[in-house]
Structures are given as structure tokens and as C-alpha cells.
mmCIF file of the N, C-alpha and C atoms, coordinates in Angstrom:
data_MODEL
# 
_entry.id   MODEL 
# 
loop_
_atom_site.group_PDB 
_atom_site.id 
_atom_site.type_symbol 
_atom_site.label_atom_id 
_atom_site.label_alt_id 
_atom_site.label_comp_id 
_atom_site.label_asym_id 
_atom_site.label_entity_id 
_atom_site.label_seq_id 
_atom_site.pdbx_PDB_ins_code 
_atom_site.Cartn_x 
_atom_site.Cartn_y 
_atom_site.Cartn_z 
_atom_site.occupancy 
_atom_site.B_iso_or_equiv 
_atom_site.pdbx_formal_charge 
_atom_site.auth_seq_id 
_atom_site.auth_comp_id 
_atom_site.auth_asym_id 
_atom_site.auth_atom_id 
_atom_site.pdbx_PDB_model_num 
ATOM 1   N N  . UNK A 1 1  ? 34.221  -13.408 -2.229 1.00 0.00 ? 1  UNK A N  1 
ATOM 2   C CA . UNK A 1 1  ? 33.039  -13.553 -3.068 1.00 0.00 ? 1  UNK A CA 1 
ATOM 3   C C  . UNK A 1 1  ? 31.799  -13.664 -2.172 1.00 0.00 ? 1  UNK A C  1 
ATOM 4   N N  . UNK A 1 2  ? 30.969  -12.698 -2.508 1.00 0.00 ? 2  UNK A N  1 
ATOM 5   C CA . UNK A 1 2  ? 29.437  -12.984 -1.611 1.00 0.00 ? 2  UNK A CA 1 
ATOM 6   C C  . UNK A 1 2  ? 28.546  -14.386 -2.279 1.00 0.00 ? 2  UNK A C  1 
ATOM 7   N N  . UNK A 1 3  ? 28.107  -14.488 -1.508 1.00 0.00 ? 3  UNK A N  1 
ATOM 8   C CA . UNK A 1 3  ? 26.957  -15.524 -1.499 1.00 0.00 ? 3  UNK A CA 1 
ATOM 9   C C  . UNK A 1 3  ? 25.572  -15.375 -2.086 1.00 0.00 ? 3  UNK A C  1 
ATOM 10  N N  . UNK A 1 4  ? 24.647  -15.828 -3.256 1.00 0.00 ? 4  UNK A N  1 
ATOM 11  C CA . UNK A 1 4  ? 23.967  -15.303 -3.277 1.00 0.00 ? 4  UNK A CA 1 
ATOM 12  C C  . UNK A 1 4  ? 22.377  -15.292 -2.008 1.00 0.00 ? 4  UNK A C  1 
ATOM 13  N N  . UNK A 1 5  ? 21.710  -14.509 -2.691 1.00 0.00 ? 5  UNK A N  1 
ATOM 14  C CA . UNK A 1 5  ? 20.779  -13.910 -1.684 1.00 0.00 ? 5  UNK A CA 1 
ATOM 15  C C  . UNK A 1 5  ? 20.066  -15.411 -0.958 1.00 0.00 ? 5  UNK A C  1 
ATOM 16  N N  . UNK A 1 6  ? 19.643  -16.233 -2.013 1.00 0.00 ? 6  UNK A N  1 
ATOM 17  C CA . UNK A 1 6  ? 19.134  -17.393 -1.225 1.00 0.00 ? 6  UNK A CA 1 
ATOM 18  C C  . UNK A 1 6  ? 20.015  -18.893 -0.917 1.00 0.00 ? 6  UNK A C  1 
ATOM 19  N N  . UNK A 1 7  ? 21.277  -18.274 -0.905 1.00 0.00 ? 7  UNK A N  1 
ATOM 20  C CA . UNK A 1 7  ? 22.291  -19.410 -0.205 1.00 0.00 ? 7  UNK A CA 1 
ATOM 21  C C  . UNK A 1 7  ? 22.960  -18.973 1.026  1.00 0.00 ? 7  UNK A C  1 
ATOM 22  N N  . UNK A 1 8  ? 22.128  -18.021 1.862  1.00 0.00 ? 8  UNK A N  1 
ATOM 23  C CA . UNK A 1 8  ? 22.898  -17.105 2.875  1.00 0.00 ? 8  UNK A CA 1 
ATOM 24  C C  . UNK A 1 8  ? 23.354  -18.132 4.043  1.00 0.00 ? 8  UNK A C  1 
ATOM 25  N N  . UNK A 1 9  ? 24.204  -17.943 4.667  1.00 0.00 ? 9  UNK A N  1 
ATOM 26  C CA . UNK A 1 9  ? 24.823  -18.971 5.845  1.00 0.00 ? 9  UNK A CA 1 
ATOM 27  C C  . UNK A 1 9  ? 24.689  -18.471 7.087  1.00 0.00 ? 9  UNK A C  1 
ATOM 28  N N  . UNK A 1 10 ? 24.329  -17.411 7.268  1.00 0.00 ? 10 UNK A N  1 
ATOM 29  C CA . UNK A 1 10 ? 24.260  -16.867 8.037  1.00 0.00 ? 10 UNK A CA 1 
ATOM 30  C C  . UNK A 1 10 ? 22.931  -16.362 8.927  1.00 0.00 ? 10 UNK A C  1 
ATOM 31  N N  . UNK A 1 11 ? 22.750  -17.328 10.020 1.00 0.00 ? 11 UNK A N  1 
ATOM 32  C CA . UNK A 1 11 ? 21.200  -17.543 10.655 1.00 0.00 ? 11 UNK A CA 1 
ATOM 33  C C  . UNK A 1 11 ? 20.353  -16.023 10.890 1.00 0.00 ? 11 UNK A C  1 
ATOM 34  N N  . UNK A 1 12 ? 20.944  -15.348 11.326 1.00 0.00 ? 12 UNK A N  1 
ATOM 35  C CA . UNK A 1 12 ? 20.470  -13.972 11.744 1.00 0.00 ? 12 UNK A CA 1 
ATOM 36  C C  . UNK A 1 12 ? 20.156  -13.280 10.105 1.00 0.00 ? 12 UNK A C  1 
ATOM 37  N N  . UNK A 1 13 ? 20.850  -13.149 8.928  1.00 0.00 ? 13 UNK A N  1 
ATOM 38  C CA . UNK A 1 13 ? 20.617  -12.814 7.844  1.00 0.00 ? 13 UNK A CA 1 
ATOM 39  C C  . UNK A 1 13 ? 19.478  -13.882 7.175  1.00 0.00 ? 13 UNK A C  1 
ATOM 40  N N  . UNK A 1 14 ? 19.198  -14.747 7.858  1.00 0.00 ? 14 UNK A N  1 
ATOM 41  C CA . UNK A 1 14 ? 18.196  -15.834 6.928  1.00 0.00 ? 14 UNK A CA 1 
ATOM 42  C C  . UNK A 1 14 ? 16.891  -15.320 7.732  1.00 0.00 ? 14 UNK A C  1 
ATOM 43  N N  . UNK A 1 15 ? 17.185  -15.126 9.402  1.00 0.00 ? 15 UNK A N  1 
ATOM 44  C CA . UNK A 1 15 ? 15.821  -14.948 10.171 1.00 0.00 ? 15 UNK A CA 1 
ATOM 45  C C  . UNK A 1 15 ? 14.913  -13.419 9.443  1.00 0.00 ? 15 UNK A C  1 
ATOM 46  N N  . UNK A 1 16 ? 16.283  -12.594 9.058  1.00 0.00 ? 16 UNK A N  1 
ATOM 47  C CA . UNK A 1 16 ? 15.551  -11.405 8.931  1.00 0.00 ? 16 UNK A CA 1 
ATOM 48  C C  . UNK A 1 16 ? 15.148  -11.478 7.795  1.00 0.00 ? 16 UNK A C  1 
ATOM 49  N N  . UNK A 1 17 ? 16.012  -12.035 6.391  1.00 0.00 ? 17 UNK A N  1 
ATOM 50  C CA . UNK A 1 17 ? 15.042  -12.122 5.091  1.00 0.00 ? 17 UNK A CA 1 
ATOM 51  C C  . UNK A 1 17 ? 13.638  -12.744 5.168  1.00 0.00 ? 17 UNK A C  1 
ATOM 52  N N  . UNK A 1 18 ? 13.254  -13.778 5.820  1.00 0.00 ? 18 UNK A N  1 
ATOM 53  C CA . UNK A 1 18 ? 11.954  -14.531 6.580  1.00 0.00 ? 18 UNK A CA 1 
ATOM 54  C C  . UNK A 1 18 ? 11.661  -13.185 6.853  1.00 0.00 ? 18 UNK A C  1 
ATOM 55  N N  . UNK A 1 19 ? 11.499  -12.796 7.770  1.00 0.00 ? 19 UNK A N  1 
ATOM 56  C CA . UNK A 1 19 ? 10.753  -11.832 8.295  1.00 0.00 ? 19 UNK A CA 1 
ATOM 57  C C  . UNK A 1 19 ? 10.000  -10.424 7.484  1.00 0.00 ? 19 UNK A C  1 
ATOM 58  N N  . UNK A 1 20 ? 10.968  -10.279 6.576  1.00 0.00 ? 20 UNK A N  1 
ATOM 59  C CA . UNK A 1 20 ? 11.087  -9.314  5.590  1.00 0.00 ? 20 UNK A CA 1 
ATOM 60  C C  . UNK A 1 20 ? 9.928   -9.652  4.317  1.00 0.00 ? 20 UNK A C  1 
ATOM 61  N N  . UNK A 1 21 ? 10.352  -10.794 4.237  1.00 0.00 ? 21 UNK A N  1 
ATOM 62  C CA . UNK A 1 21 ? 9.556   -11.854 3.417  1.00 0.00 ? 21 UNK A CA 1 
ATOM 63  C C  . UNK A 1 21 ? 7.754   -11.558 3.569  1.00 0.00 ? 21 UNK A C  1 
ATOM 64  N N  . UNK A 1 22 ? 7.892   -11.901 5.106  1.00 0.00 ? 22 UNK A N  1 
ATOM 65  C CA . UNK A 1 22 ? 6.553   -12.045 6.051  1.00 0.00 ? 22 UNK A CA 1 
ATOM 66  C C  . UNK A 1 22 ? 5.876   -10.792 5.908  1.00 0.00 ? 22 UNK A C  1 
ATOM 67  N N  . UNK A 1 23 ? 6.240   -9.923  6.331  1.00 0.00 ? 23 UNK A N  1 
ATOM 68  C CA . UNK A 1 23 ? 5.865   -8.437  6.026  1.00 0.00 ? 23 UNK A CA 1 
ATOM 69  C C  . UNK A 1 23 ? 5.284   -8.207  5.042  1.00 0.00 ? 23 UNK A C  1 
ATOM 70  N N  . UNK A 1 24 ? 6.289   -8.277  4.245  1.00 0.00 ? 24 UNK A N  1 
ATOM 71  C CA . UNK A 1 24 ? 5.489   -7.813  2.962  1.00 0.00 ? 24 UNK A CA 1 
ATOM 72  C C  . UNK A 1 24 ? 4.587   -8.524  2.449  1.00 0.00 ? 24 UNK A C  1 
ATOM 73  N N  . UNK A 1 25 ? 4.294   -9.813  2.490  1.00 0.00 ? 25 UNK A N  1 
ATOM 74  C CA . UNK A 1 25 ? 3.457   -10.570 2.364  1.00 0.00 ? 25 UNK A CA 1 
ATOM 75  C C  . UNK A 1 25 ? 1.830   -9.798  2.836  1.00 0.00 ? 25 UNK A C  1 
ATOM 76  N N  . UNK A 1 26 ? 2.149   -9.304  4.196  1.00 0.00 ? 26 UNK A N  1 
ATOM 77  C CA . UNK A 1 26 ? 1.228   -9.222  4.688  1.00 0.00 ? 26 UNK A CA 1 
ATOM 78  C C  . UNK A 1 26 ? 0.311   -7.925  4.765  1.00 0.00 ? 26 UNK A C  1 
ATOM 79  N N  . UNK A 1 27 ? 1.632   -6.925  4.299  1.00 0.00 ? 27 UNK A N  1 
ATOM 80  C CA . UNK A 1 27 ? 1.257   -5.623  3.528  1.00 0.00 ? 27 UNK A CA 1 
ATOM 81  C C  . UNK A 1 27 ? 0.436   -5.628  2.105  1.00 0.00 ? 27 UNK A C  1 
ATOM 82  N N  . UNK A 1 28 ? 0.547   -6.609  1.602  1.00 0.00 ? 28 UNK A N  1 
ATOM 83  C CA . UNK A 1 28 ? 0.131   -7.062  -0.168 1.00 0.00 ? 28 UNK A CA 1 
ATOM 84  C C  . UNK A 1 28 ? -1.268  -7.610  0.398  1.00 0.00 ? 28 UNK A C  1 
ATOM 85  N N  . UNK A 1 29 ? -1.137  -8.511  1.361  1.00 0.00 ? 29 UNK A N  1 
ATOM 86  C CA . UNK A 1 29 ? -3.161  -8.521  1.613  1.00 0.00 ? 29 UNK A CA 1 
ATOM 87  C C  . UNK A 1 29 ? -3.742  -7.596  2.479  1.00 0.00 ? 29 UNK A C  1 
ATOM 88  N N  . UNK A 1 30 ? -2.935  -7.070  3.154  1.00 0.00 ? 30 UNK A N  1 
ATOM 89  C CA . UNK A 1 30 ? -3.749  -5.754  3.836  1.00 0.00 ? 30 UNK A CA 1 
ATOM 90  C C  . UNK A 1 30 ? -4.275  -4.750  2.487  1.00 0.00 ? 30 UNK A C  1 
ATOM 91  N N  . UNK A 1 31 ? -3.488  -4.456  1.321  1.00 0.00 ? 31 UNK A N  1 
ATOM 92  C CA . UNK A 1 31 ? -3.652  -3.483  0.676  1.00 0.00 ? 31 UNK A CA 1 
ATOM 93  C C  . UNK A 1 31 ? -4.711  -3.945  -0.536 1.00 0.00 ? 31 UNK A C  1 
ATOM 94  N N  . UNK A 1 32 ? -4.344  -5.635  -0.660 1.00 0.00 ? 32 UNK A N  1 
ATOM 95  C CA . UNK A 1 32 ? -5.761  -5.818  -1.577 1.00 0.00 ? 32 UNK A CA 1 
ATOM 96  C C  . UNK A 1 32 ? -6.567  -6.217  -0.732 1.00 0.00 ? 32 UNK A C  1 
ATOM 97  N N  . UNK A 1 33 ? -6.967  -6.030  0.367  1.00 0.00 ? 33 UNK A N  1 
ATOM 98  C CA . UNK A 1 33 ? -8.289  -5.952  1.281  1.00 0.00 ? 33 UNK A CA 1 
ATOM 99  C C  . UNK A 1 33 ? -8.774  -5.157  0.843  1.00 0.00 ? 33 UNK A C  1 
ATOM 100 N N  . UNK A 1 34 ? -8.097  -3.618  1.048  1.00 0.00 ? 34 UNK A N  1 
ATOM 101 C CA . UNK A 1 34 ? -8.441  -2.222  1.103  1.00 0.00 ? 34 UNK A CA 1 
ATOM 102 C C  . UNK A 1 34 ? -8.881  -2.164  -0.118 1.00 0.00 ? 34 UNK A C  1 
ATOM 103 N N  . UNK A 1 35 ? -8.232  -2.616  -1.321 1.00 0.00 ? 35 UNK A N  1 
ATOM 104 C CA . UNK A 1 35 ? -8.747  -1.861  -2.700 1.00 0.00 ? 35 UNK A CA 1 
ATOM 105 C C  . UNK A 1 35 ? -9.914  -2.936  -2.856 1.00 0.00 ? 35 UNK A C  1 
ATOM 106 N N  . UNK A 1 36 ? -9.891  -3.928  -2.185 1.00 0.00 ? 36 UNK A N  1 
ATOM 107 C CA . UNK A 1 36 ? -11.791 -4.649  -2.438 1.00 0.00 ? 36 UNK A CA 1 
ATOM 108 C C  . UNK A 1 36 ? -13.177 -3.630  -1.997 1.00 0.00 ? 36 UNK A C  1 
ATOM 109 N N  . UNK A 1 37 ? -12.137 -3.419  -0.645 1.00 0.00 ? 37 UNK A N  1 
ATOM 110 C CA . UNK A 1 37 ? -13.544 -2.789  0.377  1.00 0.00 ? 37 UNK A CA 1 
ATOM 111 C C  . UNK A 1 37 ? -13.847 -1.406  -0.803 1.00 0.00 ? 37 UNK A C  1 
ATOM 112 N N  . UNK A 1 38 ? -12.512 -0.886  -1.480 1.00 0.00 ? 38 UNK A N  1 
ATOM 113 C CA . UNK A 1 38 ? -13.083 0.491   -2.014 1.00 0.00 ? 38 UNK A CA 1 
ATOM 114 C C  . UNK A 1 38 ? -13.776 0.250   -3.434 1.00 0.00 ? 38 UNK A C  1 
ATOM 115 N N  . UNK A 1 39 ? -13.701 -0.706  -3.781 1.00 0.00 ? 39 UNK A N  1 
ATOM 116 C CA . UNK A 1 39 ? -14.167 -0.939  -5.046 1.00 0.00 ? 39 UNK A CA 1 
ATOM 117 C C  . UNK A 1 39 ? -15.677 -1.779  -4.737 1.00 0.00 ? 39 UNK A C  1 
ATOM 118 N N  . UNK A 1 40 ? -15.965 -2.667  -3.743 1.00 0.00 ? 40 UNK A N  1 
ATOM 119 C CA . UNK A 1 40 ? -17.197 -2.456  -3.194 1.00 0.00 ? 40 UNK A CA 1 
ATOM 120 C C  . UNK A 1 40 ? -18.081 -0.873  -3.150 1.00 0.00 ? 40 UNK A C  1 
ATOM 121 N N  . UNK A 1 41 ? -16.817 0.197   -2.507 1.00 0.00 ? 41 UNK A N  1 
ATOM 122 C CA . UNK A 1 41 ? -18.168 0.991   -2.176 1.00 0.00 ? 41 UNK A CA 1 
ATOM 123 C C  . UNK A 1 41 ? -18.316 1.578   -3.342 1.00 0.00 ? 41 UNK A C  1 
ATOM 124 N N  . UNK A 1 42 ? -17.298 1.725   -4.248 1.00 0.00 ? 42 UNK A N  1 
ATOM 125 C CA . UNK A 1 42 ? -17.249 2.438   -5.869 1.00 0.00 ? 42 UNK A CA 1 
ATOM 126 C C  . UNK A 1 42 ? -18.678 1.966   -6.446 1.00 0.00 ? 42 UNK A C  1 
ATOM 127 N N  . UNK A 1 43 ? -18.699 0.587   -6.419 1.00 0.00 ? 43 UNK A N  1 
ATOM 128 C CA . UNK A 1 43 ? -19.853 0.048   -7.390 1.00 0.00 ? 43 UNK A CA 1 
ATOM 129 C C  . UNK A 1 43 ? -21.462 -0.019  -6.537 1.00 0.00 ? 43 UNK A C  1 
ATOM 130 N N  . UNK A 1 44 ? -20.897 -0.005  -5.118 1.00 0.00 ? 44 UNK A N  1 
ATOM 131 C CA . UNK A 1 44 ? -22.376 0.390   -4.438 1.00 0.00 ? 44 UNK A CA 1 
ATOM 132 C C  . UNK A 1 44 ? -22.968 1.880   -4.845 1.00 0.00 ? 44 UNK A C  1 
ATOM 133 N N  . UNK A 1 45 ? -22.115 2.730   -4.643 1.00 0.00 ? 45 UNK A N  1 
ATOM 134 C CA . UNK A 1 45 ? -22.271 4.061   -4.572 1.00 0.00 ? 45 UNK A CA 1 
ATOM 135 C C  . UNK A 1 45 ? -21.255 4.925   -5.826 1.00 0.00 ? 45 UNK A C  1 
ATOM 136 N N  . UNK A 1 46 ? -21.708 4.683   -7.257 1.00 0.00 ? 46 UNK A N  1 
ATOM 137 C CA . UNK A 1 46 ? -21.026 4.962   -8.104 1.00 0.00 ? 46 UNK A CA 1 
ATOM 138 C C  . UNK A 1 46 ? -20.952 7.030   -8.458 1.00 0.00 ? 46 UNK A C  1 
ATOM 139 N N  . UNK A 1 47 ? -22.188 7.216   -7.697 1.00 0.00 ? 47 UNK A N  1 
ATOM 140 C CA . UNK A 1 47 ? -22.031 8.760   -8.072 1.00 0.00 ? 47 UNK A CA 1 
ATOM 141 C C  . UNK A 1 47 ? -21.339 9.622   -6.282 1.00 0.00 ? 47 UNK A C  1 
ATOM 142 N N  . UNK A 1 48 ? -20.823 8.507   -5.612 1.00 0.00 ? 48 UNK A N  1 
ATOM 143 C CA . UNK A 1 48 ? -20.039 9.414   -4.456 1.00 0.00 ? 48 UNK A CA 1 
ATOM 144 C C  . UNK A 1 48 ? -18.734 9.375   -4.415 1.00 0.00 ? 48 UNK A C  1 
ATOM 145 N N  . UNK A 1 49 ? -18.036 8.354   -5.584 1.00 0.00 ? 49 UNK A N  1 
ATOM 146 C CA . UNK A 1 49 ? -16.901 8.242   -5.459 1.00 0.00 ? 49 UNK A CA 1 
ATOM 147 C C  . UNK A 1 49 ? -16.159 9.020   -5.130 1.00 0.00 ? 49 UNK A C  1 
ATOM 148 N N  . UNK A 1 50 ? -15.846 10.470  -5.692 1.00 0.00 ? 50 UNK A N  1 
ATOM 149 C CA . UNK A 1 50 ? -15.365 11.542  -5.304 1.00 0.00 ? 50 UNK A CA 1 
ATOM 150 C C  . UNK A 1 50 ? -16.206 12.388  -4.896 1.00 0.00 ? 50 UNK A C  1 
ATOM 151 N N  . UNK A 1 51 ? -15.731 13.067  -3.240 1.00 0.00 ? 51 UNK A N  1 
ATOM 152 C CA . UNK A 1 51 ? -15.993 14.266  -3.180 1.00 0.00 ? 51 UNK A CA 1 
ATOM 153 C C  . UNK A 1 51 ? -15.841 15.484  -4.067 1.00 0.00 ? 51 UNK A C  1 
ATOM 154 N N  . UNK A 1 52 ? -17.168 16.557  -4.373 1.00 0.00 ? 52 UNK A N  1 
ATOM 155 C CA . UNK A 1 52 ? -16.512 17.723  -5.145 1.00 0.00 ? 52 UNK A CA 1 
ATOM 156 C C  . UNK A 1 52 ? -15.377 18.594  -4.638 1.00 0.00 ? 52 UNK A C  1 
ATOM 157 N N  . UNK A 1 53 ? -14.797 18.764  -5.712 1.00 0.00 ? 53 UNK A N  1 
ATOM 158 C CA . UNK A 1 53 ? -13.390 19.584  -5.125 1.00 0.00 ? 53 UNK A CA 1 
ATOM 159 C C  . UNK A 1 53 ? -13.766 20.956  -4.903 1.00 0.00 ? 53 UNK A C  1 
ATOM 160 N N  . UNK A 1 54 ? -13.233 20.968  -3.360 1.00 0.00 ? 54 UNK A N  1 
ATOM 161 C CA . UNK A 1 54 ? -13.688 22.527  -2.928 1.00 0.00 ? 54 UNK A CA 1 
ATOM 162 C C  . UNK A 1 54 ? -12.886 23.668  -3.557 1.00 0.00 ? 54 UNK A C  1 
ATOM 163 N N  . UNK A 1 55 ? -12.725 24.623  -3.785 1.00 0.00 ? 55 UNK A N  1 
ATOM 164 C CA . UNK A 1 55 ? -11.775 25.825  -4.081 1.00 0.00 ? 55 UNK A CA 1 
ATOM 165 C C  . UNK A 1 55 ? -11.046 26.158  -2.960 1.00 0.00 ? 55 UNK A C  1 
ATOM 166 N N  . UNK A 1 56 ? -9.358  26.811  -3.445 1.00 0.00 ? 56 UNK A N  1 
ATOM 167 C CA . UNK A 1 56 ? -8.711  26.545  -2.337 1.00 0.00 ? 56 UNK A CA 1 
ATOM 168 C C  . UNK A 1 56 ? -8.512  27.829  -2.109 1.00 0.00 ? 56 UNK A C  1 
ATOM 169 N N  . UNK A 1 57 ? -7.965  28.383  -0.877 1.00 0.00 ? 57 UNK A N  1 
ATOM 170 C CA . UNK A 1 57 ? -8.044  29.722  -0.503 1.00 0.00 ? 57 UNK A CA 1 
ATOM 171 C C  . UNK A 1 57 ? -7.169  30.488  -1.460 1.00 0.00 ? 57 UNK A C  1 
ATOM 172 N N  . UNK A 1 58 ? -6.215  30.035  -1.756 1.00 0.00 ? 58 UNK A N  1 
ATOM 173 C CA . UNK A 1 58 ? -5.216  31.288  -2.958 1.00 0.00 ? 58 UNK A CA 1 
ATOM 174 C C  . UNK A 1 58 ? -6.698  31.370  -4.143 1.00 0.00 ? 58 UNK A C  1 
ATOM 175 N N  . UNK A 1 59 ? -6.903  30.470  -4.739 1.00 0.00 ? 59 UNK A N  1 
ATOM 176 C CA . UNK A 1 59 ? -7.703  31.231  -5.560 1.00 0.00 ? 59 UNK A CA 1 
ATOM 177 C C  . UNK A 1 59 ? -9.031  32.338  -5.260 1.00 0.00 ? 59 UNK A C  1 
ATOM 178 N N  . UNK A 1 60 ? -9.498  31.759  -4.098 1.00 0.00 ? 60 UNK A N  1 
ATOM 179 C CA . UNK A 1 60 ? -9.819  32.876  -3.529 1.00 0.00 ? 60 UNK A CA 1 
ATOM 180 C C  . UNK A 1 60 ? -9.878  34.261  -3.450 1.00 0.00 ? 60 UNK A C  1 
ATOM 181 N N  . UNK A 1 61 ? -8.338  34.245  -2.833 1.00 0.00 ? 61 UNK A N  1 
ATOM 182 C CA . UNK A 1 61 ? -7.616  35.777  -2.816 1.00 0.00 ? 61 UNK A CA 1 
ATOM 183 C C  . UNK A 1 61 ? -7.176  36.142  -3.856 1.00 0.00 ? 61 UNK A C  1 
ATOM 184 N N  . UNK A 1 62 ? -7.270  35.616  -4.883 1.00 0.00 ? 62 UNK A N  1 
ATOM 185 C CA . UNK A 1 62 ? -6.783  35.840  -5.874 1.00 0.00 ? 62 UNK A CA 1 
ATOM 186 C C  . UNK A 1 62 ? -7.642  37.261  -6.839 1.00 0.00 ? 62 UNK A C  1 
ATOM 187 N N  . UNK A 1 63 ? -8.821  36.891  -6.408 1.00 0.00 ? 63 UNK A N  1 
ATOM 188 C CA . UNK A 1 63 ? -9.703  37.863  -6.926 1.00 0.00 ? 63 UNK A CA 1 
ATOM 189 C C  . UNK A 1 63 ? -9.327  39.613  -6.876 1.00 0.00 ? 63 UNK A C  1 
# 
């Protein structure tokens, strides 16, 4: 019978869930950093949000 996930006995399986843990933790405020900084520049600069979309070469040649 396995053990569940947070009764593990096993030090090397506890260091790496920690770690795993840690990570992602730290991926989740790196990424709501990022969507602050972009939503700053959204509301600074509401008509640059998107670049216009260029035309792509097949349609082009398509002619």
C-alpha cells in the first residue's frame, strides 16, 4: 500500500516535493508580476495594446 502524498517517509521524496512546491510558488509570482507590468502598460497606453497585424506572405502570393 502507498503512502499518501503528504505522509511520505522518505527524506529525498519530501526534499523534492519542497522544492517542487518552491518553484512553483515562485513561477505564480513571477507570472503575476508580468501580467501587472502588462496591464499597467494596457491602461497607460490603451490604443497600443496590439500591434496591427501585418499580412503574411502566402496571402500575398496568393494574388
Amino acid at each position: 500500500m502507498t503512502t499518501p502524498p503528504t505522509e511520505s517517509l522518505d527524506p529525498v521524496v519530501e526534499r523534492t516535493r519542497r522544492a517542487r512546491e518552491a518553484l512553483a510558488r515562485a513561477c505564480d509570482h513571477d507570472l503575476d508580476k508580468m501580467m501587472d507590468l502588462f496591464r499597467s502598460m494596457q491602461a497607460s497606453h490603451p490604443e497600443r495594446v496590439r500591434r496591427p497585424r501585418r499580412s503574411s506572405l502566402r496571402a500575398a502570393h496568393e494574388d
